[in-house]
C-alpha positions as CSV (number, residue, x, y, z in Angstrom):
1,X,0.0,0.0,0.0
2,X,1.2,3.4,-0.9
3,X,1.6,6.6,1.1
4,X,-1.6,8.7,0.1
5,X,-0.7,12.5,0.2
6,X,-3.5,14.6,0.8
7,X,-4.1,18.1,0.4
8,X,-6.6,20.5,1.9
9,X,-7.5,21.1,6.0
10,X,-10.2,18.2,5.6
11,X,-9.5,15.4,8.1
12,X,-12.0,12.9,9.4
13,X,-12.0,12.0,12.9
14,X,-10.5,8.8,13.4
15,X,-12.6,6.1,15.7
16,X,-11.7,3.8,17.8
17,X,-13.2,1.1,14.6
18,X,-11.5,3.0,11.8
19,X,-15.0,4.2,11.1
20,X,-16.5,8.0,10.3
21,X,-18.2,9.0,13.6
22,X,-20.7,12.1,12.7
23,X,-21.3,13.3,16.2
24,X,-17.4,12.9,16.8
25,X,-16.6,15.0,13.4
26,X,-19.1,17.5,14.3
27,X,-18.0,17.7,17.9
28,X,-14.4,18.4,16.7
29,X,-15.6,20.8,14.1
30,X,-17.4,23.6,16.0
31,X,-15.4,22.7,19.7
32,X,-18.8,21.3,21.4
33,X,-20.2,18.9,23.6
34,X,-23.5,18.5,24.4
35,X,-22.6,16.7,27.3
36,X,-20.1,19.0,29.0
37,X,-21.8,21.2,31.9
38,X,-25.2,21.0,33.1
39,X,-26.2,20.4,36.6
40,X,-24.5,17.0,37.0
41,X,-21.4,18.7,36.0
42,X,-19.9,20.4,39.4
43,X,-17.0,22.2,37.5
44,X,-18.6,24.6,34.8
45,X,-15.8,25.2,31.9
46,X,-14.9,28.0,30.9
47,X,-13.4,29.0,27.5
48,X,-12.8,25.9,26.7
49,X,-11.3,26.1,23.8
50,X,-9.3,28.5,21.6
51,X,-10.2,31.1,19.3
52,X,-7.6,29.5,16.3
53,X,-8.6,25.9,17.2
54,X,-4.9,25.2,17.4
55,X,-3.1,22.8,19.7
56,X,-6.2,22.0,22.5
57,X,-5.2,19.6,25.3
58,X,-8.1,17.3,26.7
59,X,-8.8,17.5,30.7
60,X,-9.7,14.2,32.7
61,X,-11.4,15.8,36.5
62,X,-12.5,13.8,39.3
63,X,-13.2,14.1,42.7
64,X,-11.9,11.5,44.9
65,X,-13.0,11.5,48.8
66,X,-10.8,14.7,49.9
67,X,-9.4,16.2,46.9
68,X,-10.0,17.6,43.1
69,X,-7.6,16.3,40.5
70,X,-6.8,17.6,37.3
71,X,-5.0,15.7,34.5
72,X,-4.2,17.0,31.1
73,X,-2.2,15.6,28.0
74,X,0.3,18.5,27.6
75,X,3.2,16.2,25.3
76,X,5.4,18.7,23.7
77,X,4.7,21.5,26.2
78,X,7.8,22.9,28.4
79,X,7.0,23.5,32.0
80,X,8.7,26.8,31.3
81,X,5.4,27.6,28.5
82,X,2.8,26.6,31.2
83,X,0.9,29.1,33.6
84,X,-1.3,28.0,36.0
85,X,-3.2,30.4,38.1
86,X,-6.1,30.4,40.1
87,X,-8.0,33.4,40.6
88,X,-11.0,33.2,43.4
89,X,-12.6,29.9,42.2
90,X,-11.1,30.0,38.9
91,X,-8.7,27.6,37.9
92,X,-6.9,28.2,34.7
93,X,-4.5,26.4,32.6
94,X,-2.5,28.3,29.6
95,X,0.6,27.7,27.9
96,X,1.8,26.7,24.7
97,X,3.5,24.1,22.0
98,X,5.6,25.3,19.4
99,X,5.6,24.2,16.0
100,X,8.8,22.3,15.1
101,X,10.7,23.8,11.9
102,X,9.8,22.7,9.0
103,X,12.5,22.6,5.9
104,X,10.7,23.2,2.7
105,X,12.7,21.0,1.1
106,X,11.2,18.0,2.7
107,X,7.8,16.1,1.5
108,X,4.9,15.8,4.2
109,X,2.3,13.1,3.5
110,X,0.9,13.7,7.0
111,X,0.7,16.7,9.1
112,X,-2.1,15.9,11.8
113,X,-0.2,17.2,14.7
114,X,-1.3,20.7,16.5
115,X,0.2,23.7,17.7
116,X,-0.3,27.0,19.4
117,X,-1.2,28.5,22.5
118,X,-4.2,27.1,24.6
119,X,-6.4,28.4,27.9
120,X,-8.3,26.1,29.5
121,X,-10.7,27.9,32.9
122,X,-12.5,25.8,35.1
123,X,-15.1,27.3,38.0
124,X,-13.8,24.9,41.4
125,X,-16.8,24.0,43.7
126,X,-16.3,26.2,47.4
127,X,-15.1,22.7,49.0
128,X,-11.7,22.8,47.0
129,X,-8.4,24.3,49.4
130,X,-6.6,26.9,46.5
131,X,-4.1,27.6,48.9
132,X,-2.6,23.8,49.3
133,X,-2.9,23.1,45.0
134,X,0.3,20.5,43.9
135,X,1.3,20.8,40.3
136,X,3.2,17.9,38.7
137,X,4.5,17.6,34.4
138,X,5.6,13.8,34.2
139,X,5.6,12.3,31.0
140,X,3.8,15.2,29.1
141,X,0.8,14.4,31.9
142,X,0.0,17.8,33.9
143,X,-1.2,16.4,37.2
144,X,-3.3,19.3,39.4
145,X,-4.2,18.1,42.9
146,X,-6.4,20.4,45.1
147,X,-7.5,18.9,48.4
148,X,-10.7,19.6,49.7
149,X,-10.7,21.8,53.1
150,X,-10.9,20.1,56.3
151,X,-14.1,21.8,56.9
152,X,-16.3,20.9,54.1
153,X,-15.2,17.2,53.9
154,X,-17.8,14.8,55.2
155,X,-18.5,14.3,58.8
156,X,-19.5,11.3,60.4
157,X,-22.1,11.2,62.6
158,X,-22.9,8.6,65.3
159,X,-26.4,7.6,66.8
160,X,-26.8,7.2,70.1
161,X,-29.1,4.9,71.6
162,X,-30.8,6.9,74.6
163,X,-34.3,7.3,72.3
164,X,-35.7,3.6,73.5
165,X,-35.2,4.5,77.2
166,X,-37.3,7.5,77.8
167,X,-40.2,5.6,75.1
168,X,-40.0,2.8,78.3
169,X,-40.4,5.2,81.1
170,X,-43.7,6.5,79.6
């Protein structure tokens, strides 16, 4: 089989089949998801994506039982091009990958990869501690950790058993 050179900024979105996926092309095309947000969604996004619809990492968030983590596919990004900041109860994620430099000389028969500079704002429930957030870049993985303050975690509660007396004294 031969290399197949193709021309033009048409590209269908690969599946995990090999197969066209409408939803997935059209998801890609205009930067939407129906299911992102809504009320089952505790973290509303923010500017998701960017306005060139260059280089746009994917987030995975989950809450575990005392903290808020963050994970993002950042390969080719330098710590030194990341900022993180959080503002308030806004956490935000921006940085950059440069575009490697290309000789003119040489043939491309692919060019799928991404570039540019990305902002990624994400609205943290009141429960999450700002002040005690660990950053960590390992393997092109940005790993955010936020614990959850002392005072909002979940508080057991015991029962005591002093109802059935008085009921017998009656």
């Amino acid at each position: 089989m031969a290399i197949v050179r193709r021309t033009g900024g048409g590209e269908a979105t690969p599946s995990l089949r090999g197969e066209f996926e409408p939803f997935r092309a059209f998801q890609d095309l205009l930067g939407w998801d129906p299911f992102r947000g809504g009320a089952w969604d505790p973290f509303r996004q923010m500017q998701p994506y960017t306005t060139d619809r260059g280089f746009i990492p994917k987030f995975e968030v989950k809450e575990s039982k005392d903290s808020y983590i963050f994970k993002a596919d950042l390969p080719g990004v330098r710590d030194s091009d990341l900022e993180i900041s959080l503002s308030g109860n806004v956490l935000t994620v921006s940085g950059k990958r440069e575009a490697e430099e290309r000789d003119e000389g040489d043939t491309y028969y692919a060019y799928e990869r991404s570039f540019g500079t990305f902002s990624r704002s994400f609205t943290l429930p009141e429960a999450a501690d700002g002040e005690h957030v660990t950053a960590e870049m390992k393997h092109g993985v940005l790993t955010l950790v936020l614990p959850k303050k002392p005072e909002m975690q979940p508080k057991r509660i015991t029962v005591r058993a002093g109802g059935e007396k008085e009921k017998m004294k009656a």
